[in-house]
Backbone as numpy.savetxt, mean C-alpha at the origin, in Angstrom:
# Nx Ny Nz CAx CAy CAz Cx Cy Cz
-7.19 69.46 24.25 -7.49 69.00 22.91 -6.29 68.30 22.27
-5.21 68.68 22.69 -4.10 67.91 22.22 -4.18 66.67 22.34
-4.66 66.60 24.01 -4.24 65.06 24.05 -5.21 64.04 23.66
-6.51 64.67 22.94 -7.06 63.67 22.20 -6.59 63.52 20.34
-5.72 64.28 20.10 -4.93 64.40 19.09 -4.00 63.09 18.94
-3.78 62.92 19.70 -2.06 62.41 19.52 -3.03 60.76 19.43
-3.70 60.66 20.28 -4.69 59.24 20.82 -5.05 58.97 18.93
-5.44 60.00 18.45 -6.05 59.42 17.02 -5.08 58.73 16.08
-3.41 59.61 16.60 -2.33 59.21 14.97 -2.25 57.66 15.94
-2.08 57.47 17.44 -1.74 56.20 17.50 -2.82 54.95 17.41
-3.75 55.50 17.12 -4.95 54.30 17.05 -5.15 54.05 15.25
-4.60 54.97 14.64 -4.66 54.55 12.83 -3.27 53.64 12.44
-2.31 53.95 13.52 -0.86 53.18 13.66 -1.26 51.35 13.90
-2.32 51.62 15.41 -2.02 50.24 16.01 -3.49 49.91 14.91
-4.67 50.09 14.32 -5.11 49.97 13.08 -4.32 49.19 12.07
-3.35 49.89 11.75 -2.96 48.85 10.82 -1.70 47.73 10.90
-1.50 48.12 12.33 -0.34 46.76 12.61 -1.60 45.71 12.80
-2.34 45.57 13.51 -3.21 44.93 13.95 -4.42 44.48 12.36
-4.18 44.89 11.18 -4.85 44.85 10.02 -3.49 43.57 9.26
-2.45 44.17 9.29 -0.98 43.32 9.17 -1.14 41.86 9.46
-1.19 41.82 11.11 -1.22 41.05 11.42 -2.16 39.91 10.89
-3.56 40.31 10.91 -4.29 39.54 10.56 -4.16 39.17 9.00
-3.71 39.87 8.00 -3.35 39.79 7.23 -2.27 38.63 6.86
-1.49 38.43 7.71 -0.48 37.15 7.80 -1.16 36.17 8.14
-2.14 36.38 9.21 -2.82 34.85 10.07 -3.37 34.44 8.64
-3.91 35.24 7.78 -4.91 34.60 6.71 -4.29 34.31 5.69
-2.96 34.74 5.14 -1.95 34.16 4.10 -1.41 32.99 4.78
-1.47 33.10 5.95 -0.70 31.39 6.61 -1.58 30.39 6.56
-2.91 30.54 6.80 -4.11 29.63 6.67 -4.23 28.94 5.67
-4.30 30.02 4.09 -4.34 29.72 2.93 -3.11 28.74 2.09
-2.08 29.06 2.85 -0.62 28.31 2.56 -0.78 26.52 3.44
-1.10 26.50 4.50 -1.44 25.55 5.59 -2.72 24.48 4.53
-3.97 25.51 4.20 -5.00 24.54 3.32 -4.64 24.20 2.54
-3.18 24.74 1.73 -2.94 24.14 0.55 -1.79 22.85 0.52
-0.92 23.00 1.54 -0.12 21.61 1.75 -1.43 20.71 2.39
-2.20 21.23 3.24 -2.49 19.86 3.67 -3.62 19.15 2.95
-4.39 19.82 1.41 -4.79 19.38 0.32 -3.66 18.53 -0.17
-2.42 18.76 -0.47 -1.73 18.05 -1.43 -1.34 16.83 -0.52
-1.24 16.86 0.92 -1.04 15.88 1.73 -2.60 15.12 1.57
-3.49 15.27 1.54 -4.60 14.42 1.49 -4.53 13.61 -0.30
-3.97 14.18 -0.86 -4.32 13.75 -2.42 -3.39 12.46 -2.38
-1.53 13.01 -1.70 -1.08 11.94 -1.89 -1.33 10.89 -1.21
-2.26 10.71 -0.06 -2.32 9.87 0.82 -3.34 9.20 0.31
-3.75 9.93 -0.46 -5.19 8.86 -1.08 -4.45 7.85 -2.37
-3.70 8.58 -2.84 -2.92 8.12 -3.85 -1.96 7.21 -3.54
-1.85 6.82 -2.72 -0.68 5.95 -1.38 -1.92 4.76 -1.38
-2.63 5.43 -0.74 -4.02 4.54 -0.31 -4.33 3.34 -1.57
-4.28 4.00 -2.53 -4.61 3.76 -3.67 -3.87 2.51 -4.16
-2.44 2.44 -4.31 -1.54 1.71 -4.48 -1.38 0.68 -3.51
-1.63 1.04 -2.21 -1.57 -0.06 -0.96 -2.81 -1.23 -1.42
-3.68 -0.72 -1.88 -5.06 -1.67 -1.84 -4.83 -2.32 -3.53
-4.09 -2.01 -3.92 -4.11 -2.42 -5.85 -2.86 -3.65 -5.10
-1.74 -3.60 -4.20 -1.32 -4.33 -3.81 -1.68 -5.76 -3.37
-2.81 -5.12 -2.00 -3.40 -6.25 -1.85 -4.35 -6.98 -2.68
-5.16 -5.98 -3.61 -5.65 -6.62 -4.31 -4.83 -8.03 -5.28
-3.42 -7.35 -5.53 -2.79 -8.56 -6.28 -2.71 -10.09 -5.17
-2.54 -9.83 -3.98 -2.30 -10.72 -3.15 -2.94 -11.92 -3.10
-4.30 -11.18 -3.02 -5.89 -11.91 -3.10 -6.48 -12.56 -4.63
-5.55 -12.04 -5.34 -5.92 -12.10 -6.67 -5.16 -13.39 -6.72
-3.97 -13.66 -6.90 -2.73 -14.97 -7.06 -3.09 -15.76 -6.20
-4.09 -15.69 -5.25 -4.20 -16.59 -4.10 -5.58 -17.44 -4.88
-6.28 -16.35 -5.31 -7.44 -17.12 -5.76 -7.39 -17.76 -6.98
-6.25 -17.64 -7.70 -5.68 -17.99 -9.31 -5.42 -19.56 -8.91
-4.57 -19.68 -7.66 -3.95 -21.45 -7.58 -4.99 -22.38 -7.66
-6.13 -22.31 -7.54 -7.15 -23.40 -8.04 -7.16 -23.21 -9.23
-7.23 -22.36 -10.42 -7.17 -22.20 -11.81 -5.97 -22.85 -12.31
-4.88 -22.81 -11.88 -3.29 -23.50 -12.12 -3.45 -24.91 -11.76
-3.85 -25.34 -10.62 -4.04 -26.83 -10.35 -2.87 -26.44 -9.44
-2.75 -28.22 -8.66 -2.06 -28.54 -7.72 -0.84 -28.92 -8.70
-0.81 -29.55 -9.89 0.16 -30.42 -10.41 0.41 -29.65 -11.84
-0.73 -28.57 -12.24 -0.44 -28.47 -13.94 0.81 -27.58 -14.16
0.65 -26.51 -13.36 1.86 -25.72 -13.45 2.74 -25.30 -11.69
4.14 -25.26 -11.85 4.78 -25.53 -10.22 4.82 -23.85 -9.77
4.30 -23.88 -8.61 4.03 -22.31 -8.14 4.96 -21.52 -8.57
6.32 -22.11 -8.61 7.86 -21.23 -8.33 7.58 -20.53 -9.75
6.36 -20.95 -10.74 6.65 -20.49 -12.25 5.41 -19.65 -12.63
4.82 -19.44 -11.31 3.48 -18.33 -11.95 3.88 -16.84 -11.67
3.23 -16.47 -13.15 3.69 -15.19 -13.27 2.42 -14.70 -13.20
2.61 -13.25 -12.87 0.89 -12.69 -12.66 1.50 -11.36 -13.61
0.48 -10.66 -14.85 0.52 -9.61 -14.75 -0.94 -8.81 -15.72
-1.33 -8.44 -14.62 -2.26 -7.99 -15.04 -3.17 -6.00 -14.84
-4.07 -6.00 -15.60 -3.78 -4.51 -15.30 -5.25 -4.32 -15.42
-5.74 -3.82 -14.10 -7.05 -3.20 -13.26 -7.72 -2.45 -13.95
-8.77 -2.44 -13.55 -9.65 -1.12 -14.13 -10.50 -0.45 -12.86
-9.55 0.13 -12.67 -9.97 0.91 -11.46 -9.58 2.40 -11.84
-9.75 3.14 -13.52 -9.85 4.06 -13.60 -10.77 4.08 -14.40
-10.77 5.45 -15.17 -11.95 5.13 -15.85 -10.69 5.68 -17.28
-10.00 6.22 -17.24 -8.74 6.67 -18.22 -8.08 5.17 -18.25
-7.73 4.55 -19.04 -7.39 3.20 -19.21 -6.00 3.34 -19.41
-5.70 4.68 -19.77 -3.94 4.81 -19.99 -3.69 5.21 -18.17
-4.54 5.62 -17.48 -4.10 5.62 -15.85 -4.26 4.45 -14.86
-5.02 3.38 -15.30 -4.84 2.01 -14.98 -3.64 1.60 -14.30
-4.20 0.93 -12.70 -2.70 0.20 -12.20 -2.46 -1.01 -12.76
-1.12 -1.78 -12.40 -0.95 -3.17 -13.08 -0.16 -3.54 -12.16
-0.74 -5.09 -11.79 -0.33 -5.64 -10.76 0.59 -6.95 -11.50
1.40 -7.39 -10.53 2.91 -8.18 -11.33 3.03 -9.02 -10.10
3.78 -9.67 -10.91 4.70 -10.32 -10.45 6.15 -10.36 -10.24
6.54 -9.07 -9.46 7.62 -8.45 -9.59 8.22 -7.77 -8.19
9.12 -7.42 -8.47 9.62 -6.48 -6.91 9.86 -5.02 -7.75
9.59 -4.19 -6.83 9.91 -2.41 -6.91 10.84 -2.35 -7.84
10.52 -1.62 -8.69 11.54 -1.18 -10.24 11.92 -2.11 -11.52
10.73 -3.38 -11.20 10.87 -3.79 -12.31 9.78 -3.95 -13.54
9.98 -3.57 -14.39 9.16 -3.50 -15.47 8.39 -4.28 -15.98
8.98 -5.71 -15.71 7.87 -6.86 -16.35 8.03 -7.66 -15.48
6.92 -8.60 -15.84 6.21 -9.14 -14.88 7.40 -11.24 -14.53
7.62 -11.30 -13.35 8.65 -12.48 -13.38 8.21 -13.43 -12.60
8.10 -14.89 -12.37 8.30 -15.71 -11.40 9.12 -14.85 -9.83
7.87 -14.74 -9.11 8.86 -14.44 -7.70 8.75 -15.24 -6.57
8.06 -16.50 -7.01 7.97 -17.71 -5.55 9.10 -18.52 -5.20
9.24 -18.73 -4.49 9.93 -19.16 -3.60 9.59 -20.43 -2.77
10.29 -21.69 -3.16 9.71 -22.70 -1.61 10.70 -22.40 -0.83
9.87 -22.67 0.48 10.13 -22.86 1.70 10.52 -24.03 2.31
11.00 -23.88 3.62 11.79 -25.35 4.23 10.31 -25.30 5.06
9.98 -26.52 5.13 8.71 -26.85 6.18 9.36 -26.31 7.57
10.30 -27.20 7.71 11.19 -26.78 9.12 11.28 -25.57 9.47
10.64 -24.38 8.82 10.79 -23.16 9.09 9.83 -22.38 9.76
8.96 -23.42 9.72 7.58 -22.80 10.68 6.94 -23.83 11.64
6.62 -23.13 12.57 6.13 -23.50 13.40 5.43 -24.92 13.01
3.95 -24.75 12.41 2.96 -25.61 12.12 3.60 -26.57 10.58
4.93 -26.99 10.86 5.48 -28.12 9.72 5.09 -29.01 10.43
5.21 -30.45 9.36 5.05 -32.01 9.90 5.71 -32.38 10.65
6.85 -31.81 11.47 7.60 -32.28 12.17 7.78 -32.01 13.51
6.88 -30.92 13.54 6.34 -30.33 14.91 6.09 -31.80 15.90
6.02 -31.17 17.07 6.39 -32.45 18.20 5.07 -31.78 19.06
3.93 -31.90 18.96 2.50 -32.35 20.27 1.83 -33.21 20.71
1.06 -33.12 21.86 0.07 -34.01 21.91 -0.74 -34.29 21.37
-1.42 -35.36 20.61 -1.90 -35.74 19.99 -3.42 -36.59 20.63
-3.48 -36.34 21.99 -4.01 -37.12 22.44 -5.80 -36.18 22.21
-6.80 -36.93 22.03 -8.28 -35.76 22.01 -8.24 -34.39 21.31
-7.42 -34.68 20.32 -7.05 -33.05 19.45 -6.99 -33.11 17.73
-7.21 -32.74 17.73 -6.54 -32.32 16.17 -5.52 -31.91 15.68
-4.85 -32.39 14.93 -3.48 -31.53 15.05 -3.50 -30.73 14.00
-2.60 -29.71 13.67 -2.40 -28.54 12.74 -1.48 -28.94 12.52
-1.04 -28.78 11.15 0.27 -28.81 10.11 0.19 -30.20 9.88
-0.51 -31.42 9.62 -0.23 -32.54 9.21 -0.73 -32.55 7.70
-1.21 -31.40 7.38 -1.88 -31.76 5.76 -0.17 -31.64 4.74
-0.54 -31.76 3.88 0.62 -31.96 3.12 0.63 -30.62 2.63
1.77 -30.40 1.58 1.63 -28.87 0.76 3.01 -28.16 1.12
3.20 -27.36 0.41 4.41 -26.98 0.49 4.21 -25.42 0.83
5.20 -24.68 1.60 5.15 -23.49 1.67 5.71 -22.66 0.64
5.25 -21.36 -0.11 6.15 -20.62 -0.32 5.67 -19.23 -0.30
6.61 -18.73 -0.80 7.06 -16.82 -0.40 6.90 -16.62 -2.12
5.92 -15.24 -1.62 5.79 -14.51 -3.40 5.27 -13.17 -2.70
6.35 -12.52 -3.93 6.52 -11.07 -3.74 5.06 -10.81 -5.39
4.29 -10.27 -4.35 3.48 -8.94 -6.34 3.47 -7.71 -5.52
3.76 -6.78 -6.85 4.55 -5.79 -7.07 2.50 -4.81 -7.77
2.46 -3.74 -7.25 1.24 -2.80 -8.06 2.12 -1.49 -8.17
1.87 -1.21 -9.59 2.47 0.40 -10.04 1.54 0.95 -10.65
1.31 2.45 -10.54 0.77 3.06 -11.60 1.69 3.81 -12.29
0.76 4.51 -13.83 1.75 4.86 -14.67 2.27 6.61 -13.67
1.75 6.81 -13.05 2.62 8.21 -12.09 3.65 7.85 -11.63
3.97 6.68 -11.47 5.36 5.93 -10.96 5.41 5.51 -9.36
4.09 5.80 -8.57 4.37 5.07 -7.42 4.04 3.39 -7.46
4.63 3.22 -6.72 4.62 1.91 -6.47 4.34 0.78 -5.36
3.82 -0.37 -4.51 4.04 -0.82 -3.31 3.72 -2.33 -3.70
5.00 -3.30 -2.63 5.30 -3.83 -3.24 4.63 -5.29 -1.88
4.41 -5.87 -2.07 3.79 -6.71 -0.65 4.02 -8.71 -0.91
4.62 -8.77 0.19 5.57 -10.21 -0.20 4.78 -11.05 1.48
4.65 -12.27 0.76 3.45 -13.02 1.72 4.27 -14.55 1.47
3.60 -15.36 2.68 3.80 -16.41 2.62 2.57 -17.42 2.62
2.69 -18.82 1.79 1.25 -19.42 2.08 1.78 -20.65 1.87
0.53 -21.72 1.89 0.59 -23.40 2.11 0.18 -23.72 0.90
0.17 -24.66 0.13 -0.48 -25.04 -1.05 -0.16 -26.28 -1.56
-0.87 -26.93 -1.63 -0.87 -28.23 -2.17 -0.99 -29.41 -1.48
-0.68 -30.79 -1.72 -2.07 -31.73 -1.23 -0.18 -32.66 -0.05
């Protein structure tokens, strides 16, 4: 009879190491769901800012027919404008014309040397039964827009394009 004695104190022992244990697996779970909630929020929130970016991209691209070829010179368009892609209007992003950390909105174009790309007028092909690429006229340039929200992230996306006759 003893020795089913002793069998009982060690089975209420390994009981509650084995209660412990599981006890940790399920505080680690709960710790684990909760970073990788805050990892999904900011990534949406990343997400968020990446696409208010491009949106500016697409936005200034589709503005240069509104500016004209001749009324105003690219190097001087400023973009700044502010989305409604919340429904809180004080949480509204605003897309610029700017680089990372700056507050208002600036001229950020840039011309380019034709000579700097491939498809300039000065390119050397055959010409023979083809069409050629890069003979239209227009000038290249580089423009940085800038999307922030008021939480303070930011992303900032700098492109190059052709424009004009």
């Amino acid at each position: 009879m003893t020795h089913f004695a002793s069998r009982r104190g060690s089975a209420l022992a390994i009981t509650l190491i084995a209660l412990t244990v599981l006890l940790l697996l399920v505080v680690g779970a709960i710790t684990f769901t909760g970073r990788n909630q805050s990892a999904a929020v900011s990534k949406t929130r990343s997400d968020r800012v990446e696409a208010c970016a491009e949106t500016a991209r697409r936005y200034l691209l589709s503005r240069l027919k509104v500016f004209g070829t001749g009324a105003v010179p690219v190097t001087s368009i400023s973009l700044e404008q502010v989305l409604q892609d919340d429904q809180v209007v004080a949480d509204s992003s605003t897309m610029r014309t700017a680089h990372m950390g700056d507050t208002e909105s600036a001229p950020t174009a840039a011309v380019l040397a034709t000579s700097s790309f491939s498809s300039g007028k000065d390119q050397v092909s055959d010409a023979a039964n083809t069409l050629r690429e890069g003979t239209a006229g227009g000038s290249y340039y580089r423009v940085v827009v800038m999307c922030d929200e008021p939480g303070g992230r930011q992303a900032e996306t700098e492109f190059v394009f052709r424009f004009g006759i």
